[in-house]
C-alpha atoms as a printed R data frame, in Angstrom:
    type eleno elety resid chain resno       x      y       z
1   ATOM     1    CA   UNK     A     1 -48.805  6.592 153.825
2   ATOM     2    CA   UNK     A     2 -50.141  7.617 150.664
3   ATOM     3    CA   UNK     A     3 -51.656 10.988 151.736
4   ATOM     4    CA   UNK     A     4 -49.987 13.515 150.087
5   ATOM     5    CA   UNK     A     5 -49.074 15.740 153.162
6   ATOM     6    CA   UNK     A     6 -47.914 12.943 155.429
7   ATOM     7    CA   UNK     A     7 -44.179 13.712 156.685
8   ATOM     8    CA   UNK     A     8 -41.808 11.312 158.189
9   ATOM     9    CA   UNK     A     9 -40.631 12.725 161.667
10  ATOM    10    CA   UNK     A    10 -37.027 11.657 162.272
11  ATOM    11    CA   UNK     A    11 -35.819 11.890 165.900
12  ATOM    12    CA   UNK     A    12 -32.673 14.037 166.663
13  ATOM    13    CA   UNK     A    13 -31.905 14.847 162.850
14  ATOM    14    CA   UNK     A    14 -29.248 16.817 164.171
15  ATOM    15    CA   UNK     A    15 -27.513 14.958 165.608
16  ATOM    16    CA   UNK     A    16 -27.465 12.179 162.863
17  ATOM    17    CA   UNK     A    17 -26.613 14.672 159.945
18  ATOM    18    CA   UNK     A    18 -23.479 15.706 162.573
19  ATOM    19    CA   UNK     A    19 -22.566 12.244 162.589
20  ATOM    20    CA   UNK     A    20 -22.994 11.126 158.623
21  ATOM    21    CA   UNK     A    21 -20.873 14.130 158.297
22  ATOM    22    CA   UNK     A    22 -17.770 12.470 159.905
23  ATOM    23    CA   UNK     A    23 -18.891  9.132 157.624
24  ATOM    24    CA   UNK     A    24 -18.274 11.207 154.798
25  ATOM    25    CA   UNK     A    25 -15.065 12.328 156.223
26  ATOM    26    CA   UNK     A    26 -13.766  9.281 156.551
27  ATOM    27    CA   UNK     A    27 -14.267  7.965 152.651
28  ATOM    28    CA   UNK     A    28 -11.511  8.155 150.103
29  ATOM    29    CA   UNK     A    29 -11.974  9.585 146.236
30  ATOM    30    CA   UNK     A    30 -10.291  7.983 143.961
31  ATOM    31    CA   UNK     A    31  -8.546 10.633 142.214
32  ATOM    32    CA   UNK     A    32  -8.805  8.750 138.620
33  ATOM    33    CA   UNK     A    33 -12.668  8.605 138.241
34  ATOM    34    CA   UNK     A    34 -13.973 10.872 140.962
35  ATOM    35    CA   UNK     A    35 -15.907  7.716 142.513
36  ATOM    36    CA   UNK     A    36 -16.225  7.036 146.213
37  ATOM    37    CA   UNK     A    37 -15.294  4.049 147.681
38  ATOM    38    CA   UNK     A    38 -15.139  2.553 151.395
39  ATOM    39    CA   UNK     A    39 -18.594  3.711 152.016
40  ATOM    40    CA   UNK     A    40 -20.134  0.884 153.789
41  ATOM    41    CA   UNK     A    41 -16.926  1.092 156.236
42  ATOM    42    CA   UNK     A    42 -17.828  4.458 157.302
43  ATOM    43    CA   UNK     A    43 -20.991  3.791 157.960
44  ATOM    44    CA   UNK     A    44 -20.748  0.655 159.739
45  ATOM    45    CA   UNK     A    45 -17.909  1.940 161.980
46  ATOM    46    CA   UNK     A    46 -20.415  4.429 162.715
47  ATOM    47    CA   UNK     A    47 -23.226  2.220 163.565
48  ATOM    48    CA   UNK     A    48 -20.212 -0.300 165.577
49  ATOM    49    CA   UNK     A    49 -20.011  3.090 167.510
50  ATOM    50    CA   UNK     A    50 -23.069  3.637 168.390
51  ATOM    51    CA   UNK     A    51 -23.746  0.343 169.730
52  ATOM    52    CA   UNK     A    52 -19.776  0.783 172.409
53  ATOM    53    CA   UNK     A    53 -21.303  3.533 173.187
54  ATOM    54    CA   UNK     A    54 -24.951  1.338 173.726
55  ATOM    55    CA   UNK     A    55 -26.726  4.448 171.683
56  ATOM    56    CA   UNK     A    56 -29.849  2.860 169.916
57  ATOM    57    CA   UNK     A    57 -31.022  4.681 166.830
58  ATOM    58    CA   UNK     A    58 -34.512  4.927 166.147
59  ATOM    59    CA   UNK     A    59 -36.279  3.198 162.850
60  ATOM    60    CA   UNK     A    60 -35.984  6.700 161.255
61  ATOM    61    CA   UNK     A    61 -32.555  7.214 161.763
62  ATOM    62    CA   UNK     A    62 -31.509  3.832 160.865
63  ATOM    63    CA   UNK     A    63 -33.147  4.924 157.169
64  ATOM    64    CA   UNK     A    64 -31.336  8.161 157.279
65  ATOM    65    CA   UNK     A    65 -28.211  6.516 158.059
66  ATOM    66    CA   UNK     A    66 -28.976  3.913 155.112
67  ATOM    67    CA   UNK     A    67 -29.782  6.130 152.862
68  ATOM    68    CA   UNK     A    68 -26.610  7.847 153.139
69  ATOM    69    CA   UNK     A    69 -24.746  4.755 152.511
70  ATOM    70    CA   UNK     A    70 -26.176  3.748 149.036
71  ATOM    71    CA   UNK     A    71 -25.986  7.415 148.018
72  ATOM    72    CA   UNK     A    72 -22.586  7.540 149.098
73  ATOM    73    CA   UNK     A    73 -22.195  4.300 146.937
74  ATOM    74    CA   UNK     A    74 -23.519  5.561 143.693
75  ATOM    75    CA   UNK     A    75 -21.414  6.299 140.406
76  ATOM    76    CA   UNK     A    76 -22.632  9.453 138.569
77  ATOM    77    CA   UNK     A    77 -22.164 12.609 140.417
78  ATOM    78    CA   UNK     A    78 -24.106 15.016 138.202
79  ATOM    79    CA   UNK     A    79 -26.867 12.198 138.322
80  ATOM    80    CA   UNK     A    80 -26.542 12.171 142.095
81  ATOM    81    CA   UNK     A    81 -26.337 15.972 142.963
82  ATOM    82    CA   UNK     A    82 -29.530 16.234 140.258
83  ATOM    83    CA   UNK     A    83 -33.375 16.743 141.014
84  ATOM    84    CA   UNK     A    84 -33.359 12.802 140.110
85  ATOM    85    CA   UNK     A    85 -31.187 11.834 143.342
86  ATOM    86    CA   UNK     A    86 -34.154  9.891 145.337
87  ATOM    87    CA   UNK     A    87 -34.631  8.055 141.712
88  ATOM    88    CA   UNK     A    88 -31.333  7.295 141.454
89  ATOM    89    CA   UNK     A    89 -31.128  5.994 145.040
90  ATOM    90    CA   UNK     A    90 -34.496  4.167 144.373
91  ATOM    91    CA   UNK     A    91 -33.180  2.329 141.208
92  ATOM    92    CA   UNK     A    92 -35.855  4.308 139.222
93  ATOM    93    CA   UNK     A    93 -33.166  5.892 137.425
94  ATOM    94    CA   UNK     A    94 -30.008  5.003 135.760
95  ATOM    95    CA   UNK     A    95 -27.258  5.822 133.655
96  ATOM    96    CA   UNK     A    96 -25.463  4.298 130.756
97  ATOM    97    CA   UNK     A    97 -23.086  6.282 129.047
98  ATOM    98    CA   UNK     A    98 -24.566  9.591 128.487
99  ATOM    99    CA   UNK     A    99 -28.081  8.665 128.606
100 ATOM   100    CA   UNK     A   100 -30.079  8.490 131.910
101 ATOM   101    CA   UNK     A   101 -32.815  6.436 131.854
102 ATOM   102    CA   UNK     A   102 -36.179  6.332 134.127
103 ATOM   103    CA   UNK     A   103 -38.441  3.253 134.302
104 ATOM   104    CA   UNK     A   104 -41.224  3.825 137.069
105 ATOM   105    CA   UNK     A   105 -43.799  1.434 138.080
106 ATOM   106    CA   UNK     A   106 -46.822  2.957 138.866
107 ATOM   107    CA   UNK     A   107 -48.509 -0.136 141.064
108 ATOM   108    CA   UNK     A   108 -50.475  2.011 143.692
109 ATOM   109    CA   UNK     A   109 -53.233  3.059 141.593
110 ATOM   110    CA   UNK     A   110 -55.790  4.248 144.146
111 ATOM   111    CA   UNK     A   111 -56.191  5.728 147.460
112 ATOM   112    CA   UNK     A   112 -55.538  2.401 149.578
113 ATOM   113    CA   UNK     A   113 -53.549  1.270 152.289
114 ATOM   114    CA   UNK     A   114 -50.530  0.912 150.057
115 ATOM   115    CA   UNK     A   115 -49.583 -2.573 148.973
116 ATOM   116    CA   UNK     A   116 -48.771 -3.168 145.398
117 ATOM   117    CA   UNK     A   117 -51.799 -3.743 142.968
118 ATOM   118    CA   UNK     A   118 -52.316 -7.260 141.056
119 ATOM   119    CA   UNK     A   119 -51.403 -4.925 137.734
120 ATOM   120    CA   UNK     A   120 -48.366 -2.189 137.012
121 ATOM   121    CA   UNK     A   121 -48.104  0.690 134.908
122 ATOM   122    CA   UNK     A   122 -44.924  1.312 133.234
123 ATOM   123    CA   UNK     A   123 -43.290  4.211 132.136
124 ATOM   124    CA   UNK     A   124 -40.182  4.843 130.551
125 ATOM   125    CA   UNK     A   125 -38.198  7.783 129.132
126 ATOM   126    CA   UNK     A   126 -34.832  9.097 128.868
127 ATOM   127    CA   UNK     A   127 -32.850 12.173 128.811
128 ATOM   128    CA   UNK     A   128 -29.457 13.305 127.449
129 ATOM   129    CA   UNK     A   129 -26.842 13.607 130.390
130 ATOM   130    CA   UNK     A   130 -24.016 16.409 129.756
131 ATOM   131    CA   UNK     A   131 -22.360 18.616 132.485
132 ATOM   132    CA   UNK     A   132 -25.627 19.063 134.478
133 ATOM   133    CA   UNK     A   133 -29.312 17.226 133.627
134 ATOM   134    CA   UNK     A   134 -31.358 19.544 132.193
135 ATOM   135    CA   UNK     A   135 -35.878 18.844 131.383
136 ATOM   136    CA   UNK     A   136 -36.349 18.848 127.812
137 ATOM   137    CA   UNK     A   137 -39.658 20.675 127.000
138 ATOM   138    CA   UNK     A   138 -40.813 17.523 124.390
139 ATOM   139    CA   UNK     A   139 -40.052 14.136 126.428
140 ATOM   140    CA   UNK     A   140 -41.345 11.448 124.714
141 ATOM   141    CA   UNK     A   141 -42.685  8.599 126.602
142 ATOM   142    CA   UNK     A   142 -43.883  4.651 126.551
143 ATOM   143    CA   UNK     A   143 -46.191  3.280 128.782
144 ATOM   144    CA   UNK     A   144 -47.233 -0.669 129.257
145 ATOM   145    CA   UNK     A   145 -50.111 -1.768 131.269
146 ATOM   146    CA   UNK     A   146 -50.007 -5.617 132.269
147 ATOM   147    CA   UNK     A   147 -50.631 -7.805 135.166
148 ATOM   148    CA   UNK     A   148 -53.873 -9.263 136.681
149 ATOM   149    CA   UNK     A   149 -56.163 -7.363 134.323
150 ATOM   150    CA   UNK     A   150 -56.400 -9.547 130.942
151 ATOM   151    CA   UNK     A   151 -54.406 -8.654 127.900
152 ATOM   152    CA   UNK     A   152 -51.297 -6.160 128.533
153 ATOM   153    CA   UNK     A   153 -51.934 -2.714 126.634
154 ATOM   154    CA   UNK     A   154 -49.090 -0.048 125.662
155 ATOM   155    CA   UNK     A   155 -49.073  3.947 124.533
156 ATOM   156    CA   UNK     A   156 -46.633  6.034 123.689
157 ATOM   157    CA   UNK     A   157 -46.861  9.808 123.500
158 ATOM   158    CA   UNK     A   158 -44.509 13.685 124.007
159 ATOM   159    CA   UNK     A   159 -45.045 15.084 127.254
160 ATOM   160    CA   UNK     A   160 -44.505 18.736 127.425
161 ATOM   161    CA   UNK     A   161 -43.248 20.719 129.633
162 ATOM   162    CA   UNK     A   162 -45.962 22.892 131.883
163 ATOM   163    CA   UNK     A   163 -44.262 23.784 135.020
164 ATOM   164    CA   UNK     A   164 -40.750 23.813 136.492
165 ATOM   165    CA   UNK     A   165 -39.383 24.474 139.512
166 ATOM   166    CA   UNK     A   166 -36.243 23.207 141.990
167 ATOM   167    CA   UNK     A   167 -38.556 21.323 143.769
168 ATOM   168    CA   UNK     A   168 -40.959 20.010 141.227
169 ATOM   169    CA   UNK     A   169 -41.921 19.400 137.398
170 ATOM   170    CA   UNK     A   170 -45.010 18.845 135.690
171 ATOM   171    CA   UNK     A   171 -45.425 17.448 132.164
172 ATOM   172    CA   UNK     A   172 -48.880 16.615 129.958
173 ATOM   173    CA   UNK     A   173 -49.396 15.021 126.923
174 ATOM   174    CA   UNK     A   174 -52.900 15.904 125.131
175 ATOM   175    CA   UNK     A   175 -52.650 12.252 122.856
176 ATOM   176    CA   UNK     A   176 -53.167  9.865 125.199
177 ATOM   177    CA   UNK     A   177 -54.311 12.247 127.536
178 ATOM   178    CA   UNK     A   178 -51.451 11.918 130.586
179 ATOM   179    CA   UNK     A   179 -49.942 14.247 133.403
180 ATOM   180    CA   UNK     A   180 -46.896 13.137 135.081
181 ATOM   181    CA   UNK     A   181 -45.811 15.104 138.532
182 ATOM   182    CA   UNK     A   182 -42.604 14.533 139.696
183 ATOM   183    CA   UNK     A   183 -40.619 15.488 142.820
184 ATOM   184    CA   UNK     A   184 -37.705 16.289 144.136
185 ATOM   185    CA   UNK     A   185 -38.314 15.631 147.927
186 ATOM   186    CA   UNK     A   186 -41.339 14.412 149.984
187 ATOM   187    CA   UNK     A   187 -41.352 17.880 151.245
188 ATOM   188    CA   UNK     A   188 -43.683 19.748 148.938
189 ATOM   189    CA   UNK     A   189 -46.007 16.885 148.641
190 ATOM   190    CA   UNK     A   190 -45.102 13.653 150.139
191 ATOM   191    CA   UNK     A   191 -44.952 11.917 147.106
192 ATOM   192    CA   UNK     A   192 -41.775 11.744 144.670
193 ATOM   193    CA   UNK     A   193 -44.083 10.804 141.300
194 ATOM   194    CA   UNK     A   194 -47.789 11.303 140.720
195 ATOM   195    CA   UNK     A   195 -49.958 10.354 137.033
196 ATOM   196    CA   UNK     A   196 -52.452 11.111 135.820
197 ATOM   197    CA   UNK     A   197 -54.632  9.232 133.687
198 ATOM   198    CA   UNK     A   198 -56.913 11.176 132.034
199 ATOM   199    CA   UNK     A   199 -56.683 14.418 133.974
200 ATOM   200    CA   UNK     A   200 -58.076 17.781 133.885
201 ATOM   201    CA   UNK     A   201 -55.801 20.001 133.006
202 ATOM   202    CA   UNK     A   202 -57.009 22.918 134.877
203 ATOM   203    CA   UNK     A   203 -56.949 20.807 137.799
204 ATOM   204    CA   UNK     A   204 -53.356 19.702 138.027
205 ATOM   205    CA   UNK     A   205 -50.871 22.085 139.909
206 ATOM   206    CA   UNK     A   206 -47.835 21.033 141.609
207 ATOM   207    CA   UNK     A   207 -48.156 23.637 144.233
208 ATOM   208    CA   UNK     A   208 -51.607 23.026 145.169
209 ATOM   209    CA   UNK     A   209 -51.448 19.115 144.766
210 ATOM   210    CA   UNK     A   210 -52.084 18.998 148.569
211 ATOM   211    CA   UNK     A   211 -55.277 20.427 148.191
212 ATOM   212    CA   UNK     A   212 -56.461 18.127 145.084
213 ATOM   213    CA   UNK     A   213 -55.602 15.268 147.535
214 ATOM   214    CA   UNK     A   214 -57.035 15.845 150.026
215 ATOM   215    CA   UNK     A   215 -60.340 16.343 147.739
216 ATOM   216    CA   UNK     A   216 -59.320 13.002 145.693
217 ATOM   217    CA   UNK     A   217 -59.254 11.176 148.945
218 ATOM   218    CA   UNK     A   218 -62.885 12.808 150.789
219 ATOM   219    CA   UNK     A   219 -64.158 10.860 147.041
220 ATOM   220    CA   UNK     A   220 -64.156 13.293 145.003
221 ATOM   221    CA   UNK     A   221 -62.994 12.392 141.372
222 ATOM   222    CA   UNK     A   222 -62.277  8.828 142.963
223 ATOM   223    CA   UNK     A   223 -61.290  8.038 139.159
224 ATOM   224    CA   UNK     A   224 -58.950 10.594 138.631
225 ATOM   225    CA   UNK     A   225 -56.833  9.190 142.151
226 ATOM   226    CA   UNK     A   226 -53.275  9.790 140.431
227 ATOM   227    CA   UNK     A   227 -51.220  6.476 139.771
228 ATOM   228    CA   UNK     A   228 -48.234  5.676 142.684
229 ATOM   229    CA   UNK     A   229 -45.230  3.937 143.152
230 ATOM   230    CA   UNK     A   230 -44.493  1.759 145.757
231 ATOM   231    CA   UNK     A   231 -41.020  2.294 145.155
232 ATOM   232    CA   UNK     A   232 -41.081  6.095 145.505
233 ATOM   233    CA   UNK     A   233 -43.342  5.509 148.478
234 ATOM   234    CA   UNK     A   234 -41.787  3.277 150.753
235 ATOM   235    CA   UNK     A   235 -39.461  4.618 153.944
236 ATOM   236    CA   UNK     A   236 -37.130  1.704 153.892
237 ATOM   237    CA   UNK     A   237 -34.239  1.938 152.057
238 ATOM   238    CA   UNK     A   238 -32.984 -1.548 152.837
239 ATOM   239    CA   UNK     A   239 -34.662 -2.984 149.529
240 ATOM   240    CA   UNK     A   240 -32.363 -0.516 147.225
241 ATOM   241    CA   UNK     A   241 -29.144 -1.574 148.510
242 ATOM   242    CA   UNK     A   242 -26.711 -2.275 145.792
């Protein structure tokens, strides 16, 4: 799972997005705050539905469908419609008053079957929320090391801004020497959050990161294997329910 070109393959997408389509039909706004309500209704009438009808969704779909449902849930529509929507459905990100904040734990720190290490690296920032979120080019960051390895050990540093794109961004900060690759979808890269510790610069790319995988994971650099989250990794959206 932590290859960076592995896909999930849902099973009859089509006809699943047709059907989270009348969900969504079926929710009331509440004129007053623009929130949605009722959204665990829809989709459980949906799901009662499907099993009259003695239709049994597949694992994937049954994701899909949950996914849906906790975005459907979620407060802040700028935050929601934003490049940060899988963070925000993951709990990675929040918002309190005009201020989102992202926390990530980075506990997948090599190329390994996936379970959570004995140690987690933090790292927090946050960025002003107006009509639309929008990257700074400084970002300032903390980061916190603790867990199984002895004494906990924190950094702080800027990030700047190297590349931007819909689909991905890419920031670096020279003192402590840090990269942090971030996502949009799984799409590009299978991965929502990669970082760096101690990169090489000339190395890091968001549109080739397939191709440094792949190389990290024949052994090659084994020490530069880019930090992971477990919970910008997993497929089951059952432990982010609100």
């Amino acid at each position: 799972m932590g290859r960076c070109y592995y896909e999930i393959k849902l099973v009859s997408l089509c006809v699943i997005c047709a059907t989270l389509m009348d969900c969504n039909s079926s929710v009331h706004r509440d004129d007053s705050d623009g929130i949605l309500d009722d959204a665990s209704h829809g989709v459980s009438s949906f799901k009662d539905s499907l099993k009259a009808e003695k239709v049994e969704l597949s694992w994937a779909e049954e994701q899909l469908v949950l996914r849906n449902q906790i975005l459907i849930g979620l407060e802040n529509n700028i935050l929601k419609e934003s490049f940060l929507q899988e963070f925000y459905i993951r709990r990675v990100a929040r918002v309190n008053s005009d201020t989102v904040y992202v926390a990530i734990g980075f506990n997948l720190h090599g190329n390994d079957c996936g379970a959570p290490d004995c140690y987690q690296t933090d790292l927090r920032f946050h960025i002003k929320l107006g009509d639309s979120l929008q990257f700074p080019d400084s970002l300032p960051y903390k980061e916190r090391e603790y867990g199984c390895i002895g004494d906990s050990s924190s950094v702080s540093g800027v990030f700047q801004l190297l590349d931007q794109s819909s689909e991905h961004l890419v920031y670096s900060s020279i003192k402590p020497r840090r990269t942090l690759v971030l996502y949009s979808s799984r799409e590009e890269c299978g991965n929502y959050a990669l970082y760096f510790n101690s990169p090489n610069p000339d190395r890091i790319d968001a549109k080739n990161m397939d191709k440094l995988m792949k190389e990290l994971e024949q052994g090659k650099d084994v020490d530069r294997y880019p930090y992971r989250s477990w919970a910008l990794t997993t497929f089951e959206y059952g432990f982010f329910k609100r």
